[in-house]
C-alpha positions as CSV (number, residue, x, y, z in Angstrom):
1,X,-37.1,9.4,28.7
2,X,-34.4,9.5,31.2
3,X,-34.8,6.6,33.5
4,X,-32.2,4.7,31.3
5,X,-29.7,6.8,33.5
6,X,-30.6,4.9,36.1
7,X,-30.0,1.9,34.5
8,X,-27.2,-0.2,36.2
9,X,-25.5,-1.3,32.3
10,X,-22.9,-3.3,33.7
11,X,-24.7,-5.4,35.5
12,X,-27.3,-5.8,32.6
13,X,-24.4,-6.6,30.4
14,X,-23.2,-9.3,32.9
15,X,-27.1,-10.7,32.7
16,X,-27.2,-11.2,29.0
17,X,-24.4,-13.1,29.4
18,X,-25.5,-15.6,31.9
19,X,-29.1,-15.8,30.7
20,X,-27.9,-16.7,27.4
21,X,-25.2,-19.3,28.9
22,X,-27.7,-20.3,31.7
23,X,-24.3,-20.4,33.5
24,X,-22.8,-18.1,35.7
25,X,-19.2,-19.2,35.3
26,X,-19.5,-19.2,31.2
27,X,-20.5,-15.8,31.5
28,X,-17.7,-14.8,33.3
29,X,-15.1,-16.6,30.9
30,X,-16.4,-14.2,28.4
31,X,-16.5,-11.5,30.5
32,X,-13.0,-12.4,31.6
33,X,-14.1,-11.6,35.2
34,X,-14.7,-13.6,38.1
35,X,-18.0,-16.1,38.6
36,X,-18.3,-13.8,41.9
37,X,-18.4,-10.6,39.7
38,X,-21.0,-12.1,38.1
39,X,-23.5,-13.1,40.7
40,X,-23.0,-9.7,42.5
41,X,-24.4,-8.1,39.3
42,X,-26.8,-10.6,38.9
43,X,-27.9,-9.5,42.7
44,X,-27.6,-6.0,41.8
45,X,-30.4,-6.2,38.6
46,X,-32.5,-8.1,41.5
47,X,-32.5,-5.6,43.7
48,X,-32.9,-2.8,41.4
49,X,-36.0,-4.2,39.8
50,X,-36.8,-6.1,43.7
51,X,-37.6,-9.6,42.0
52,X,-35.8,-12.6,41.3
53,X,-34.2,-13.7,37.5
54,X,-33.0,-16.8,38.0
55,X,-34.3,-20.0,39.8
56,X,-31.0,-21.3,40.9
57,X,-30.5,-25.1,41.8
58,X,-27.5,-27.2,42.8
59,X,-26.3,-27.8,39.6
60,X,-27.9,-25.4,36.9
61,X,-29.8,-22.2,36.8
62,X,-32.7,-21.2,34.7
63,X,-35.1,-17.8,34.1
64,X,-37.8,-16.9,35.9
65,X,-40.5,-15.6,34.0
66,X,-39.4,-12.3,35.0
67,X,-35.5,-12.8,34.1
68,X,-37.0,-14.2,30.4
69,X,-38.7,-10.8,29.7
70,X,-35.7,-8.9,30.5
71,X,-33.3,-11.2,28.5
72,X,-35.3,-10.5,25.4
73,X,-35.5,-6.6,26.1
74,X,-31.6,-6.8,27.0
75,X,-30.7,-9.3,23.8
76,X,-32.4,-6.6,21.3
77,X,-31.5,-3.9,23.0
78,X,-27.3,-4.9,22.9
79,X,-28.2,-6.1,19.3
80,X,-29.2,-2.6,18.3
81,X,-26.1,-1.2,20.1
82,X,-23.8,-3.1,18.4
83,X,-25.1,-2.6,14.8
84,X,-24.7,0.9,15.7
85,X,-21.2,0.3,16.3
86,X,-20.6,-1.6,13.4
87,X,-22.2,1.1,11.0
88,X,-19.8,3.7,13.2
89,X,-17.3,2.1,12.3
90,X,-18.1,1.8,8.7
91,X,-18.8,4.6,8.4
92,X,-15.0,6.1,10.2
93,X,-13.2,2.9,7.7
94,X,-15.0,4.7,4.5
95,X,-13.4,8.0,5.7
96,X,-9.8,6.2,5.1
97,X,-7.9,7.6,2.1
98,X,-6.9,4.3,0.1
99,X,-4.4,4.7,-2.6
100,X,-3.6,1.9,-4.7
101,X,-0.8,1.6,-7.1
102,X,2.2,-0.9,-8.2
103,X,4.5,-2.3,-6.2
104,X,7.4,-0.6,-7.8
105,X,6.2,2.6,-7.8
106,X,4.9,2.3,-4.0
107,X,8.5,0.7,-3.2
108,X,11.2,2.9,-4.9
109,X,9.1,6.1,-5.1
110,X,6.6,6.5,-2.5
111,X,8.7,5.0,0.3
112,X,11.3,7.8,0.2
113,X,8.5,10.7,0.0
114,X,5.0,9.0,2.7
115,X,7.2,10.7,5.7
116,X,6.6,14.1,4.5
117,X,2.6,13.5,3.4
118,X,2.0,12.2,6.7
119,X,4.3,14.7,8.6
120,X,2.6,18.1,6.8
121,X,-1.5,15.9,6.4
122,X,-1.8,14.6,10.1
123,X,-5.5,14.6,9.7
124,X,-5.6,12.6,6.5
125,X,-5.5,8.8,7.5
126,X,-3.8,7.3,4.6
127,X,-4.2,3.8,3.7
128,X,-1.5,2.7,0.9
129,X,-2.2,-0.7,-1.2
130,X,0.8,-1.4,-3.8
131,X,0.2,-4.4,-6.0
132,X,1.9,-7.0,-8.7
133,X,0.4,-5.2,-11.3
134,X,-1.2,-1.9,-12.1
135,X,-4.6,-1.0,-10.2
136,X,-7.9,-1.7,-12.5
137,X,-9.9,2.0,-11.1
138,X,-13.1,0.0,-11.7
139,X,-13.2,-3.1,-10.1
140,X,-10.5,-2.1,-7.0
141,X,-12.3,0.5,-5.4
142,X,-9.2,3.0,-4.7
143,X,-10.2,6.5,-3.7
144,X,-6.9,6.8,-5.5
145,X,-4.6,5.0,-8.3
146,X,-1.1,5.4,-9.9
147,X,-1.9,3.6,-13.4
148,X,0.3,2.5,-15.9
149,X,-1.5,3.8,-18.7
150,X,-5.5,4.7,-19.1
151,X,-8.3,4.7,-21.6
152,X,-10.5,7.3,-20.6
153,X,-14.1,6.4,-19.0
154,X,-17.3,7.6,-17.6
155,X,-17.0,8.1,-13.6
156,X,-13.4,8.9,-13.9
157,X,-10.8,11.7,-14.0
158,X,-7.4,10.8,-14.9
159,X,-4.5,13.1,-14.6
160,X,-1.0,12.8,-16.1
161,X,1.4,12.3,-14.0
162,X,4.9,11.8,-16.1
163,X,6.0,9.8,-19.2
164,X,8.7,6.8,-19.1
165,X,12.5,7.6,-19.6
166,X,14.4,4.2,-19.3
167,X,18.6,4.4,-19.5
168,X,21.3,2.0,-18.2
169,X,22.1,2.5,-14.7
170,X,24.6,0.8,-12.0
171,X,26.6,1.8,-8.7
172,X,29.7,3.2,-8.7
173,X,31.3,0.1,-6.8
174,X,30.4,-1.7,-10.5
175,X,33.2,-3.2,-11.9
176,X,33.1,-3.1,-15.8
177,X,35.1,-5.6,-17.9
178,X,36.2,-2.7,-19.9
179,X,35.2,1.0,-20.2
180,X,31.6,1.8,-21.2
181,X,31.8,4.6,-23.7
182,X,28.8,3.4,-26.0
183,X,25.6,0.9,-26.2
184,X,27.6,-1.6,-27.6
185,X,29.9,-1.8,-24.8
186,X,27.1,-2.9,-22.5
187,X,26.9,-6.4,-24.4
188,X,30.1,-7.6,-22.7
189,X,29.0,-6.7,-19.1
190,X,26.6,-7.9,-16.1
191,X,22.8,-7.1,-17.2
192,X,20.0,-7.6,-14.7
193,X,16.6,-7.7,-16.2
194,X,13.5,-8.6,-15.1
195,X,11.8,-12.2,-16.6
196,X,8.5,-12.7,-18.1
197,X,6.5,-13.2,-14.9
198,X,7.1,-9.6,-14.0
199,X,5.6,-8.0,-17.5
200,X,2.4,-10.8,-17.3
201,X,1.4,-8.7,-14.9
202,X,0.9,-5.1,-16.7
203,X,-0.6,-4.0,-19.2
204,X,2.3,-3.2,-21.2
205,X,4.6,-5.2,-23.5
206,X,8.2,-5.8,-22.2
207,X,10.7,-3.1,-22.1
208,X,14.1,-5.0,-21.0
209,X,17.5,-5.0,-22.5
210,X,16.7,-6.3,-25.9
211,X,14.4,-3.4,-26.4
212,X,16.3,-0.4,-25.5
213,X,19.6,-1.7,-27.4
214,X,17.6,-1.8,-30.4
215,X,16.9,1.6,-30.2
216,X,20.6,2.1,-30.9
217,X,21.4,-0.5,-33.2
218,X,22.8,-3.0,-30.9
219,X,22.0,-6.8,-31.1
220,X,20.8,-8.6,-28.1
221,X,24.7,-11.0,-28.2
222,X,24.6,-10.8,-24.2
223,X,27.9,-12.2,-22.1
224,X,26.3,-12.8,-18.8
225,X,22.1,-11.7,-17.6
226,X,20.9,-12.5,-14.4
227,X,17.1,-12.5,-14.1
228,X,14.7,-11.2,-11.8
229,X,11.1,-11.2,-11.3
230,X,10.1,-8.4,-8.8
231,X,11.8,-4.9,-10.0
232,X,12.4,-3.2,-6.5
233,X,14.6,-6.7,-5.7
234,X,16.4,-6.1,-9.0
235,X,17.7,-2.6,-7.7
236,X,19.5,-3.5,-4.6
237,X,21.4,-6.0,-6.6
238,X,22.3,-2.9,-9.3
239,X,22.9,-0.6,-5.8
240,X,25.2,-3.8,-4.6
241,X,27.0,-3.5,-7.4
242,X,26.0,-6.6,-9.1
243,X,25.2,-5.8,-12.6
244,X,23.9,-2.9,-14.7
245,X,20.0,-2.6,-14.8
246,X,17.5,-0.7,-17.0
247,X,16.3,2.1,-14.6
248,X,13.1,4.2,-15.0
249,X,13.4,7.8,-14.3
250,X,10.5,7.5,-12.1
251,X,11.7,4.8,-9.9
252,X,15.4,5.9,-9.8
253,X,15.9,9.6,-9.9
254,X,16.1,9.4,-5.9
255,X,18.7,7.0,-6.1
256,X,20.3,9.2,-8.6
257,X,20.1,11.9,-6.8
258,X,21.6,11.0,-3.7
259,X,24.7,8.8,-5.1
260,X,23.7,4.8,-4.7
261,X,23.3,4.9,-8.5
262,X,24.5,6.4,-11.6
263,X,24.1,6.1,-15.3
264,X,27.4,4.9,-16.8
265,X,26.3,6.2,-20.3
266,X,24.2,9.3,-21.3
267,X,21.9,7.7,-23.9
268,X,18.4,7.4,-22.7
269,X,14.7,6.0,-24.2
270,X,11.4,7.6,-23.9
271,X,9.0,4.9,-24.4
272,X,6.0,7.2,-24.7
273,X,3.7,5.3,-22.2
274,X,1.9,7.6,-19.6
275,X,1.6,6.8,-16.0
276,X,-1.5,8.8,-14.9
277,X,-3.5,9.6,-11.8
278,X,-7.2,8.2,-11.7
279,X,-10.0,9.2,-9.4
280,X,-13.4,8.6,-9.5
281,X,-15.7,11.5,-9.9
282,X,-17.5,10.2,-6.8
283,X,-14.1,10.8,-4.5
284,X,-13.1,13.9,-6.6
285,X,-14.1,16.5,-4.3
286,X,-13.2,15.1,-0.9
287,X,-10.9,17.1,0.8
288,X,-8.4,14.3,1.7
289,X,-8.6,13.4,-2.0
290,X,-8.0,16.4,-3.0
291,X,-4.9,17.5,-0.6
292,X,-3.3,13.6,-1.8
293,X,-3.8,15.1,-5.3
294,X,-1.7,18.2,-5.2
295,X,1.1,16.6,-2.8
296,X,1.6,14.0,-5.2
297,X,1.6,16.3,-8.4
298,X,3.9,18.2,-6.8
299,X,6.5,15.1,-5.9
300,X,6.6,14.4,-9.5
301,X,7.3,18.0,-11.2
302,X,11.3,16.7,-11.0
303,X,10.5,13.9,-13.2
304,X,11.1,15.2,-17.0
305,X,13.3,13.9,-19.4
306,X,16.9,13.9,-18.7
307,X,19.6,16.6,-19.1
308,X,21.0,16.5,-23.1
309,X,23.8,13.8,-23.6
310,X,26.3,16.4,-23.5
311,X,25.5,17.4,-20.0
312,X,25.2,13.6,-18.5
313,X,28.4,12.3,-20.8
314,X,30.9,14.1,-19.0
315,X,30.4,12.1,-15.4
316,X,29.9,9.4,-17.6
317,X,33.6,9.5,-19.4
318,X,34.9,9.9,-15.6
319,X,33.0,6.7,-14.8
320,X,33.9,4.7,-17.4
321,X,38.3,5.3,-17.1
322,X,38.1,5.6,-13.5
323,X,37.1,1.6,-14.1
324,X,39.0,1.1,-16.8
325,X,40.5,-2.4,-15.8
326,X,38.9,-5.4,-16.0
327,X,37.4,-7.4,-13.4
């Protein structure tokens, strides 16, 4: 049971090579080693085993009778080896914690938090997939998904994550044509929005500027929109001070919170869609699963509706005469 100790691997390695070739100096381009290195393992075998391989000629080599029963031994033998290797490694891929979820989220939210998962999980290998639109938990195969929405269904266990609060939002370098006191006012300024490419790809109806006006009795009489079609591009030009954007809570509040943006009036939406967090029962009880779960639920306690107009109006007023002037 032992005697494959003594086996000199290298050298059969180098022979399966040059028996498959029937050339010495192929085997050693794909061994990336010399056509010396070759032969001297070649001689090696030989000696071990004390009979000859290959009849050799001038310009070609062949197998002996001998070397043709070891190249089949050798060939199923390395074949085994490397199916092992390949069902190894598998096996180590399908340990990977894949989370899937859309681009925005994985862009504006995620980015700002991975740092810490991976800093305080250094055992969890994480494996994040952001997408155009919202993942699908039975057809993409994510241990893990952020989804816009969910209908309950076998094999699954959603969670809720947080609700949508949309409300205008800019940077402080904006430059408003006159001061923004109410809805109305944001008719005469710079509005970004995002075009009908971006909501073909979710599940949910559009949400832009027309939308949220309406909620206040404003008609859509706009002065100047610039479109977009990816939402995370749409934000730098709000942080640049471009225009005033439509921000959801979700994929601002860090922006918020640290000063690129603010909301230049207090008035805010809730849309009542649900983002949730889907897992399939199969993946529910892994540990890595499991510790993504709770990390996650706990980056998103912060995300509840916002403070009462009151509260948010009294930055806003200083906003909106501190740029008073026109452009």
């Amino acid at each position: 049971m032992s005697n494959y100790r003594r086996l000199p691997l290298s050298a059969l390695r180098a022979f399966e090579a040059a028996a498959r070739h029937l050339s010495f100096t192929k085997a050693a381009n794909e061994l990336s080693v010399t056509q010396a290195a070759v032969s001297r393992h070649i001689l090696t075998l030989e000696d071990h085993l004390d009979i000859q391989l290959f009849n050799r000629g001038n310009q070609k080599v062949s197998l002996s009778p001998a070397g043709e029963e070891l190249f089949e031994a050798a060939t199923l033998s390395l074949a085994h080896i490397a199916a092992a290797f390949d069902s190894v490694k598998r096996r180590e891929k399908a340990r990977r914690l894949t989370v899937g979820m859309p681009m925005s989220f994985a862009t504006l939210f995620m980015s700002h938090r991975i740092g810490d998962f991976v800093a305080n999980n250094p055992d969890v290998d994480l494996h994040l997939v952001s997408l155009e639109r919202s993942p699908s938990p039975a057809t993409d195969g994510f241990d893990v998904s952020v989804v816009m929405g969910y209908l309950a269904r076998p094999g699954f266990t959603a969670t809720e994550l947080f609700g949508e609060e949309v409300f205008p939002v800019c940077s402080k370098s904006y430059q408003p044509h006159a001061p923004i006191l109410t809805p109305e006012d944001l008719v005469n300024e710079v509005l970004l929005v995002m075009d009908d490419q971006h909501w073909s790809a979710y599940p949910w109806s559009p949400f832009d500027w027309v939308h949220w006006l309406g909620q206040f009795g404003v008609s859509s009489d706009f002065k100047r929109v610039i479109t977009f079609n990816n939402y995370p591009t749409m934000m730098q030009a709000v942080i640049r001070g471009h225009g005033i954007g439509l921000g959801w809570r979700h994929l601002v509040n860090d922006f918020l919170n640290e000063g690129s943006l603010i909301r230049p009036l207090p008035e805010s939406c809730l849309t009542g869609r649900k983002h949730h967090l889907v897992i399939p029962d199969t993946a529910i009880e892994r540990e890595d699963v499991q510790i993504f779960r709770n990390w996650l639920m706990a980056q998103v306690v912060d995300l509840n509706p916002s403070p009462t107009p009151t509260e948010v109006g009294i930055e806003t007023s200083a906003f909106a005469h501190s740029k008073g002037t026109g452009r």
